[in-house]
Each structure stands twice: as structure tokens, then as C-alpha cells.
Kinemage of the C-alpha trace (Angstrom):
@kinemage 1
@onewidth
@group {chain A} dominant
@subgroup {mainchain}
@vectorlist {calphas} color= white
{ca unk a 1} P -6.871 -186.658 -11.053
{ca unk a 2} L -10.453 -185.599 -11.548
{ca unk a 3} L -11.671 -182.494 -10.023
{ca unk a 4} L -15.156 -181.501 -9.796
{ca unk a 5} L -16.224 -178.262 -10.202
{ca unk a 6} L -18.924 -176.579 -7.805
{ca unk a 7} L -20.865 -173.946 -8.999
{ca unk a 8} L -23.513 -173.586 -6.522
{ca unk a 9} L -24.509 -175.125 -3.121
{ca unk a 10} L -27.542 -177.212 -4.024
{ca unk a 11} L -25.086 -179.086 -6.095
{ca unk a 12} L -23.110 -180.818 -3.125
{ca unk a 13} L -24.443 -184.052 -1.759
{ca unk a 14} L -26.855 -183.760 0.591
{ca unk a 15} L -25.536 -186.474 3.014
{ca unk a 16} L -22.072 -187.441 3.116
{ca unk a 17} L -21.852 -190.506 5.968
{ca unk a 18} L -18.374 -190.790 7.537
{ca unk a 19} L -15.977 -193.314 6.332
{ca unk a 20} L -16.203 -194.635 10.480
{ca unk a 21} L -18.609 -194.167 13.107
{ca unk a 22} L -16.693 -192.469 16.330
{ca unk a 23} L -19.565 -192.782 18.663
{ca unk a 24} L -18.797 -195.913 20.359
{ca unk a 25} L -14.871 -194.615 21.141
{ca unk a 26} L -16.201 -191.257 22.665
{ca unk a 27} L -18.906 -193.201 24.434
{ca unk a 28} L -16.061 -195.271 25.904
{ca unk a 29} L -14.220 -192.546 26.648
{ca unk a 30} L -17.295 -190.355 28.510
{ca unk a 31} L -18.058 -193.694 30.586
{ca unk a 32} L -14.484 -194.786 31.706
{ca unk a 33} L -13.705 -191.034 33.102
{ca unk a 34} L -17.205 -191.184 34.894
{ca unk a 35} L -15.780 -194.209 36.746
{ca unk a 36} L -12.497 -192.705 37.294
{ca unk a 37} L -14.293 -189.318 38.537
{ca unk a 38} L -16.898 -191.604 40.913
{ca unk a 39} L -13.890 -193.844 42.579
{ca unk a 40} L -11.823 -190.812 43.437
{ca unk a 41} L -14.478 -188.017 44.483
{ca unk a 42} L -14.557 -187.742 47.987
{ca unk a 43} L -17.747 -188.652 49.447
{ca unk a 44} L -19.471 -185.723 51.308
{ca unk a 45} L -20.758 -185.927 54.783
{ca unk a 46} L -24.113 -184.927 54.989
{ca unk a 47} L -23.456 -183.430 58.034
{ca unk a 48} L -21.524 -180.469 55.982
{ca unk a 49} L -24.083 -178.085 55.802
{ca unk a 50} L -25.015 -177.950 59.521
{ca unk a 51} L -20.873 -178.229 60.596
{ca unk a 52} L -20.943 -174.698 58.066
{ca unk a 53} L -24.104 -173.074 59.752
{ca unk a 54} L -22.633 -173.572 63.129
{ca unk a 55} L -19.053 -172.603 62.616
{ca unk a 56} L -21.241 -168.924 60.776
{ca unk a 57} L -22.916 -168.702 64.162
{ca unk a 58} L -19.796 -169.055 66.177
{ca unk a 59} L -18.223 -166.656 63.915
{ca unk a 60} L -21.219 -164.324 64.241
{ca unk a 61} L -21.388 -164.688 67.772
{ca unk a 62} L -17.628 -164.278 68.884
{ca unk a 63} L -17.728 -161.101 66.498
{ca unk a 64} L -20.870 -159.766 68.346
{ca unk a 65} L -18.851 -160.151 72.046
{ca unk a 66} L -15.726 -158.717 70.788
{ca unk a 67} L -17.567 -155.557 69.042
{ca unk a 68} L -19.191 -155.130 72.773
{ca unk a 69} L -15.847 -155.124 74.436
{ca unk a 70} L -14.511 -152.161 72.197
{ca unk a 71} L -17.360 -150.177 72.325
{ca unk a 72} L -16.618 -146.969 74.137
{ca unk a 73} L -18.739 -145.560 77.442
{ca unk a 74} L -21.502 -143.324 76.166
{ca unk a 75} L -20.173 -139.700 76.737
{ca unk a 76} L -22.109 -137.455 79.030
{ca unk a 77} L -24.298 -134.803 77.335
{ca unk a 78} L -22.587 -131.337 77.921
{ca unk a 79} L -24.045 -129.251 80.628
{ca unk a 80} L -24.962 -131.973 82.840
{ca unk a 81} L -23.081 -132.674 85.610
{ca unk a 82} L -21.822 -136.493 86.116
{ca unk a 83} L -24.291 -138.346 88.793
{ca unk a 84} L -22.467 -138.901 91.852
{ca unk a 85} L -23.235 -141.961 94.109
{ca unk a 86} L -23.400 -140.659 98.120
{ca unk a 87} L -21.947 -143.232 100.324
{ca unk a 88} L -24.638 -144.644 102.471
């Protein structure tokens, strides 16, 4: 068993290439799960947007007529008597 000694950095080998290349199994690997990912991603309408904007505007909308049916009457300022209608 020989074992070599480092003393200092510079003394390592500047390029040490891998006993295998693993790029073309992780390129394999990246490209079959894009496949798999395109064949079972639903495909979006491109009417999605505008079904979202409208369904926010009936939202906004029913909120606005059910805020004006709770509102109370405006009170009477005090010291001022109510208006009363004469019968004609």
C-alpha cells in the first residue's frame, strides 16, 4: 500500500477526469421526466383568465348589493323634526 503524502495544495493534480462520464444518464433522465411531465399536465384553457376576471366581478358585484341591503337609514340630525308628507 503506497500512500502519498500532501504537504501543500499546489501539489494535488490539477485535473483529475472521472473514471465515467454521467452526463448522458442524467441527460436521459432530465428528458424522459420532461415527457412524462408534458403527457400528464393538463392543458389550460385560454379562456382561464377571463372565466377568473368575471367570476371577481360577480363576486365584487353581489358583495356591493348585499352591503346596500344592510346599510342602515341615515338617522335624523337632532333638533329637527321628521318631514311629514300631508295627504293631498
Amino acid at each position: 500500500m503506497n500512500i502519498r503524502r500532501v504537504n501543500r495544495i499546489d501539489e494535488l493534480a490539477k485535473s483529475l477526469p472521472p473514471s465515467r462520464d454521467l452526463w448522458p444518464a442524467i441527460s436521459a433522465a432530465i428528458e424522459a421526466d420532461r415527457v412524462v411531465a408534458m403527457d400528464s399536465a393538463p392543458r389550460r384553457s385560454r379562456w382561464l383568465p377571463a372565466v377568473g376576471m368575471a367570476a371577481a366581478v360577480a363576486l365584487v358585484t353581489v358583495g356591493i348589493f348585499i352591503g346596500r341591503g344592510i346599510t342602515p337609514p341615515p338617522a335624523t340630525v337632532a333638533g329637527t323634526p321628521p318631514r311629514r308628507v300631508r295627504p293631498t
